[in-house]
N, C-alpha and C positions, 0 to 999 in steps of 0.2 A: 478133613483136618485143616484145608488153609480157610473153610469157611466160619470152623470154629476160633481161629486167632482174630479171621476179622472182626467177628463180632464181639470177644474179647476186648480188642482193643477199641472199638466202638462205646461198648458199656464204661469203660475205664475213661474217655471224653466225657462224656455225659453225667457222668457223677464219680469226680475226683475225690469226695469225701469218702464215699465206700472202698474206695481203691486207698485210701491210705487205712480204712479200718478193717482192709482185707478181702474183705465179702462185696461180689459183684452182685447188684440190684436191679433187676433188668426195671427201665421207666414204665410210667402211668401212658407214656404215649409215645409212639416211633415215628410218628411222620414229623416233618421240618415246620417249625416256626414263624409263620409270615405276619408281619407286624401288618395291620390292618389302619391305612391314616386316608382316609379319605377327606376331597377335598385340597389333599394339602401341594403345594407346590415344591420341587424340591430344591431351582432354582433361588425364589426367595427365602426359603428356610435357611438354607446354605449363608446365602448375604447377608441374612438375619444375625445368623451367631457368630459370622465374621466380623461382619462390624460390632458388635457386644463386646467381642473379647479382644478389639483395636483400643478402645477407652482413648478415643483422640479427645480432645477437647476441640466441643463445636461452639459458636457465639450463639450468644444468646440473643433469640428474635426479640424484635423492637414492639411497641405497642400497635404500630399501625402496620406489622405484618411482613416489614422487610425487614433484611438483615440490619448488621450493623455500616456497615459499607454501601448501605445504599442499591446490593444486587438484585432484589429479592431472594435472596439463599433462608431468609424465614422463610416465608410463604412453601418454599421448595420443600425444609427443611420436616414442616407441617405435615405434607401432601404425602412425605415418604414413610412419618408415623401412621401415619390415616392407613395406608395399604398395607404395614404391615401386619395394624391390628385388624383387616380385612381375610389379610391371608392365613393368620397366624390363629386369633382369636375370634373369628366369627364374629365381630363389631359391626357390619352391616351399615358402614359409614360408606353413606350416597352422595356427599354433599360438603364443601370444605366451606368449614367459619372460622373464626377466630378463635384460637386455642384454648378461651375459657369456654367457649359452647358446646365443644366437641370433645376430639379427642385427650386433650387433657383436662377434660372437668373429670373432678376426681382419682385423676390418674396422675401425680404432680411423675417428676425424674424417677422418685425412687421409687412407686410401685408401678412405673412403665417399664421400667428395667426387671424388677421381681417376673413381670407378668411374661415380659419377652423371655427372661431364663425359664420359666415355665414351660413356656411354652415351646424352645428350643429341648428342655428335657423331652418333653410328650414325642416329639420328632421324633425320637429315638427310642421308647418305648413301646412295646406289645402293647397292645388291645385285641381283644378278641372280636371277631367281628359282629356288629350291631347293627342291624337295619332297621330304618326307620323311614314311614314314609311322614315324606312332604309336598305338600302343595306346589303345584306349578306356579312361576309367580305368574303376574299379569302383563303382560308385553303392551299392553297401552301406556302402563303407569312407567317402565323399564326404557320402553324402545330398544331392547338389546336383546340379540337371542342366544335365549339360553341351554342352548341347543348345547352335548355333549361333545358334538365333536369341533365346536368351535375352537380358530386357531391361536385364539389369545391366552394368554399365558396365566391370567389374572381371573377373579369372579366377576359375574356382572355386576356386583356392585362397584367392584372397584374398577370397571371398566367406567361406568357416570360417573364414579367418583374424578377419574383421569380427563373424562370428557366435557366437566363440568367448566362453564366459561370462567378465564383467571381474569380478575381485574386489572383492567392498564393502572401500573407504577404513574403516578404522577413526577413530571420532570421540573425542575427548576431549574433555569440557567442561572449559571451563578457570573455570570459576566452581565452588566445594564447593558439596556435594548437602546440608549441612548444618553449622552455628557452632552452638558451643557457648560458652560463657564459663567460662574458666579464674582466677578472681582470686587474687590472690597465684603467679601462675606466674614462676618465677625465669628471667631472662636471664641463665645462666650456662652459657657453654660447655662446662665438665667436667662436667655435670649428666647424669643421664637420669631422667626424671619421668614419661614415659611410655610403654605395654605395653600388648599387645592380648591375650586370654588365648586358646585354643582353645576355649574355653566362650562367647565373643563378648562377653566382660565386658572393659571397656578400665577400667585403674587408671590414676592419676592422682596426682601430688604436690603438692601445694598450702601451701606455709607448714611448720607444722607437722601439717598432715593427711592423713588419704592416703584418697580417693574411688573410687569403684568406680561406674560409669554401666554398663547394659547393655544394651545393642545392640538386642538384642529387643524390651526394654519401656520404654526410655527411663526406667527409676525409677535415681537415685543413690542410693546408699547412705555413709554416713563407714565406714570400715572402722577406724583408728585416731587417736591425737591425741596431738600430742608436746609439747603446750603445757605439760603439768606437769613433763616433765623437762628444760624450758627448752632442748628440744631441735628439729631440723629434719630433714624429708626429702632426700634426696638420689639415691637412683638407688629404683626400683621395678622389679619384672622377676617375670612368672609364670613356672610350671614347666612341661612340656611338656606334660603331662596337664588344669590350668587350672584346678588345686582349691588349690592352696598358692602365695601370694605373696611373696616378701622384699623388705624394706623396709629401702632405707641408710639410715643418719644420721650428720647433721653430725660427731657424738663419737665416731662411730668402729664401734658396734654394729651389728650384722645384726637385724630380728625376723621370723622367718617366719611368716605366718596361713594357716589353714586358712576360705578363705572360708565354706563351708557351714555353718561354726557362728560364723564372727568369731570367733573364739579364735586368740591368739597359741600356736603349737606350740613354738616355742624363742628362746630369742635367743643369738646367736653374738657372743662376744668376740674381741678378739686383735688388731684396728687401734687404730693411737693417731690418726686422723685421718681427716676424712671419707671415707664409701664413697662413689663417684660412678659404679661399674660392679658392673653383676651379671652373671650367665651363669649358666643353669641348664643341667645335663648329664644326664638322669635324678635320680637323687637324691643327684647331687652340685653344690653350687653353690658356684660361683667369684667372689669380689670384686675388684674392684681400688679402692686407699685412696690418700690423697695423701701416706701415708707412705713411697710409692713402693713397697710390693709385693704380692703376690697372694697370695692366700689360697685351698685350694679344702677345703669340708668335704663331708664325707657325711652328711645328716641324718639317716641313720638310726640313728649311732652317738652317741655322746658328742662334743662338739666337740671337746676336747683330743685324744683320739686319735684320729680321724679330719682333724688340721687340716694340712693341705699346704702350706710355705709357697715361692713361685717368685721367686725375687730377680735382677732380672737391668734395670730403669728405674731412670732418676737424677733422676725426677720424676715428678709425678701421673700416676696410670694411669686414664685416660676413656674407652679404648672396651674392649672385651668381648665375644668370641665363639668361640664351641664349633662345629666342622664336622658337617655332617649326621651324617658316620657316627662323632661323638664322642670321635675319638683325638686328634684337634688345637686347642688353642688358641689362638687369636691376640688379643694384647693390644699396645694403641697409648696411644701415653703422649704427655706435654708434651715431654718430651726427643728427640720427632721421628723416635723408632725405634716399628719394627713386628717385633714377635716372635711368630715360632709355637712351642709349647710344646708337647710330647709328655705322651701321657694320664700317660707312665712314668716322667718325669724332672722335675727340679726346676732342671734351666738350659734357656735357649730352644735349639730344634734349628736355629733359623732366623734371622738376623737381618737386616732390612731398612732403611738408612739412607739411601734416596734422599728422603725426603720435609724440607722444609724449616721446618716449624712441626707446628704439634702434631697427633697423629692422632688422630682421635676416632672417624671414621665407617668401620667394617670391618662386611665383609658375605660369606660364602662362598657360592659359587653352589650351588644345590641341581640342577643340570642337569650339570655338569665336574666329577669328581673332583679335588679340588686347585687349583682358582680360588679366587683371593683376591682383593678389592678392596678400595683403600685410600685414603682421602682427608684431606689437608693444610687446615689451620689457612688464616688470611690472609696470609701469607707465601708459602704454597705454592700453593695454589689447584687442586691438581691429585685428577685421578682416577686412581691405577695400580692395574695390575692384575697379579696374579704366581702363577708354577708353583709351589707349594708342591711338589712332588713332584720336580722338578729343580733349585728352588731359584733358578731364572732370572725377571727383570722379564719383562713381555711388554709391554702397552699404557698407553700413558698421553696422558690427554686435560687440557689447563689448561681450566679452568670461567671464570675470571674471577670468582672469589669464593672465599670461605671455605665450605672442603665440613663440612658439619656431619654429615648421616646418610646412608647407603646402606643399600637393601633391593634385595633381587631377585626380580624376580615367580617365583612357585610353577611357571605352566606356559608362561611363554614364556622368550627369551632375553633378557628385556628389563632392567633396575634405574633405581630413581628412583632421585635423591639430593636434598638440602637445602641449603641455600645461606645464608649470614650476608652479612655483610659484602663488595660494597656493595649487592648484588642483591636477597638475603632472594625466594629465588625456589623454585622446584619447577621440576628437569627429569626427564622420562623418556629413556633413554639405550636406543637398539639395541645389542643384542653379539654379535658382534665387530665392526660397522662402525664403532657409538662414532657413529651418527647421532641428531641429538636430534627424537623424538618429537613432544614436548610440552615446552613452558614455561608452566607454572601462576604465578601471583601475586596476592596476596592479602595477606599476612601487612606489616604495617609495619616488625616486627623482624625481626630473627635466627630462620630456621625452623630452632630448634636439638632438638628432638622429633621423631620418626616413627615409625610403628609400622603393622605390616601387618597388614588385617583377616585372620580364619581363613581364610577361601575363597580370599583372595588377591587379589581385584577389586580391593577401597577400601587407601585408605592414610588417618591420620591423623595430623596433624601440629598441634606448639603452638609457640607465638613468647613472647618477650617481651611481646606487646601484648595478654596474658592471653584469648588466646581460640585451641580448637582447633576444627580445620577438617578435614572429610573431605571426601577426592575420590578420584572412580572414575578410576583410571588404566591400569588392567591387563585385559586380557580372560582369559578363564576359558575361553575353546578353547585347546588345548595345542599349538605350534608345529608345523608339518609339519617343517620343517629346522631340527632341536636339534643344538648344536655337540657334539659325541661325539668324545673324545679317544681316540687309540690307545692311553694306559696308566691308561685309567679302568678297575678289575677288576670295576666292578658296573653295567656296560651288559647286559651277556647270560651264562647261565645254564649254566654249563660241565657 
């Protein structure tokens, strides 16, 4: 009797619908239910759909793999989606890349999330059990064994996955590795007063004097003094070899030195109004004056017949630059255009008038044929970038400041730039993401000066607040993945 209630009441569990239609139904099966989940872990399953149904909000990783703060909690952030579609979904992920290569190609937030509720339901579902065999893997290719009674929690993959070397975070100190004191340094935007030489001698404009500090031995030297001809510096700029200097001035003249002996080798006529830009091309050097045009001579001739003149701004020309391989010039004026100039003609071949105040700061990449970078006055605040070779814009990032100077590091894809107004900051910029690096500060004024050491590493910069400041911003290992354009002609060796 008490063996017939129990099973009574047993039948009546097992199928509550017969028990409300009356009629008890003895099941298709009496023994108990064992969900069959091979594989699975039940520790990370648990975590899995704990954190799912938290919905915090996490930041979102940066292009170059760390977070937003600088921790690496990207990179972290990565390694913990990688395991769980290891543990969860049998992804078979050995190996951590950058989250277009891996784990989220194809898998953007919302079908990681679909996949992870999937796959946190299957957790908890029957399957009936399914064997299948499979292959041993190869313990040469693994180095992990895969032995069943091993005490790790995780699979062998996601064991290489854990064991796989993480890259050193690149650090930047954001404090300079060394001040110097610049007194009489001009806050004047059309200016350039300082140049790093390839000989590691940085010149310097001061007043009417022009300074020579060296890198190596920390001794200064005066190189010249404009006080008698009641005259002033205005742009400084070595030649590429680091033996011959030119020196603007206010009144218009050029004087080139031959440091090794401090002798002035010439002085060049022909502007009726200050030089605030030079560009050396080999032993051709190019000015721009605020009489609004450019001038390029060859020092090795007579100035008058070797003097070029390129008319084509309707206002002071302030920045200056020659492209690596020296066919192209590009000159940025107050009048808010950017002009590239061919070695062979005397009107620009290029004209650029998206920028809304005045250009100063041009920089051409030394890694892309025909990249150009360009940056705007206080008005515009912006950094573009352009094809010189199709003559098309490409990228443009707004800074929130007045861009004063661009460089671009020697061996990565990276470029600083200088900042005025209201920031007076230092950023380092990735490219092509246009993710910032670093934010350097220091300077009280206008970091309207920069100049890249020879090796590439340090930059040095001067401000209004007569003091220049060096800091290591750049590393000197050279990019594994450099942007390589399909109509660059001098990537490989025909």
């Amino acid at each position: 009797m008490f063996r017939e209630s129990f099973e009574r009441r047993l039948l009546q569990q097992c199928s509550p619908v017969s028990r409300k239609q009356g009629v008890l139904v003895r099941p298709e099966y009496m023994d108990r239910y064992i969900p069959y989940r091979p594989g699975n872990n039940w520790q990370t399953s648990f975590q899995a759909i704990r954190r799912g149904t938290e919905n915090q909000p996490t930041k979102k990783p940066r292009g170059d793999g760390t977070a937003g703060d600088g921790t690496g909690g990207g990179r972290d952030h990565l390694a913990y989606g990688c395991l769980l579609r290891n543990e969860l979904l049998g992804a078979e992920i050995d190996e951590l890349r950058s989250p277009l290569n891996t784990c989220a190609e194809g898998n953007r937030a919302a079908l990681g999330a679909v996949q992870l509720a999937s796959a946190a339901k299957a957790a908890l579902a029957y399957s009936p059990p399914v064997f299948r065999f499979r292959a041993p893997a190869n313990k040469s290719e693994e180095n992990i064994d895969p032995s069943p009674y091993s005490l790790s929690p995780v699979s062998a993959k996601s064991q290489k996955l854990l064991r796989s070397p993480r890259k050193a975070t690149r650090k930047i100190s954001r404090i300079p590795f060394k001040v110097l004191d610049a007194p009489e340094l001009q806050d004047d935007f059309y200016l350039n007063l300082v140049d790093w030489s390839a000989q590691n001698v940085l010149s310097v404009g001061l007043g009417t004097c022009v300074y020579l500090w060296s890198a190596c031995t920390s001794q200064v030297t005066r190189l010249c003094d404009l006080s008698s001809e009641s005259n002033a510096v205005t742009s400084v700029a070595w030649s590429e070899r680091g033996h011959l200097v030119a020196v603007g001035t206010q009144k218009g003249h050029i004087s080139v030195w031959d440091v090794s002996v401090n002798k002035e080798v010439t002085k060049l006529q022909g502007h009726i109004a200050r030089v605030g830009a030079l560009a050396w091309n080999g032993d051709v050097l190019s000015s721009g004056s605020r009489d609004r045009h450019i001038r390029q001579r060859d020092i090795r001739t007579p100035p008058v017949q070797s003097s070029k003149l390129l008319s084509g701004h309707r206002q002071e020309v302030c920045g200056l630059k020659w492209s690596p391989d020296g066919q192209s010039l590009a000159s940025g004026g107050n009048d808010n255009k950017l002009f590239v100039w061919s070695m062979h003609s005397t009107s620009p071949v290029q004209t650029y008038s998206s920028h809304v105040a005045a250009v100063k700061a041009i920089a051409w990449s030394p890694h892309q044929h025909g990249l150009l970078a360009s940056g705007g006055g206080t008005a515009d605040r912006c950094i573009r970038f352009w094809n010189t070779l199709t003559s098309q814009p490409m990228q443009c990032v707004d800074t929130g400041s007045q861009v004063c100077n661009l460089a671009w590091s020697k061996h990565s894809s990276e470029l600083v730039s200088t900042h005025g107004y209201s920031q007076n900051q230092i950023l380092v910029w990735k490219y092509p993401s246009l993710t910032q690096v670093a934010k350097l500060t220091g300077h009280s004024y206008r970091v309207l000066y920069l100049a890249l050491s020879p090796d590439g590493e340090a930059i040095v910069t001067g401000a209004g607040d007569e003091t220049l400041r060096f800091w290591n911003v750049f590393s000197k290992t050279p990019s594994h993945k450099e942007n390589k354009s399909v109509l660059n002609l001098y990537t490989a060796l025909r």
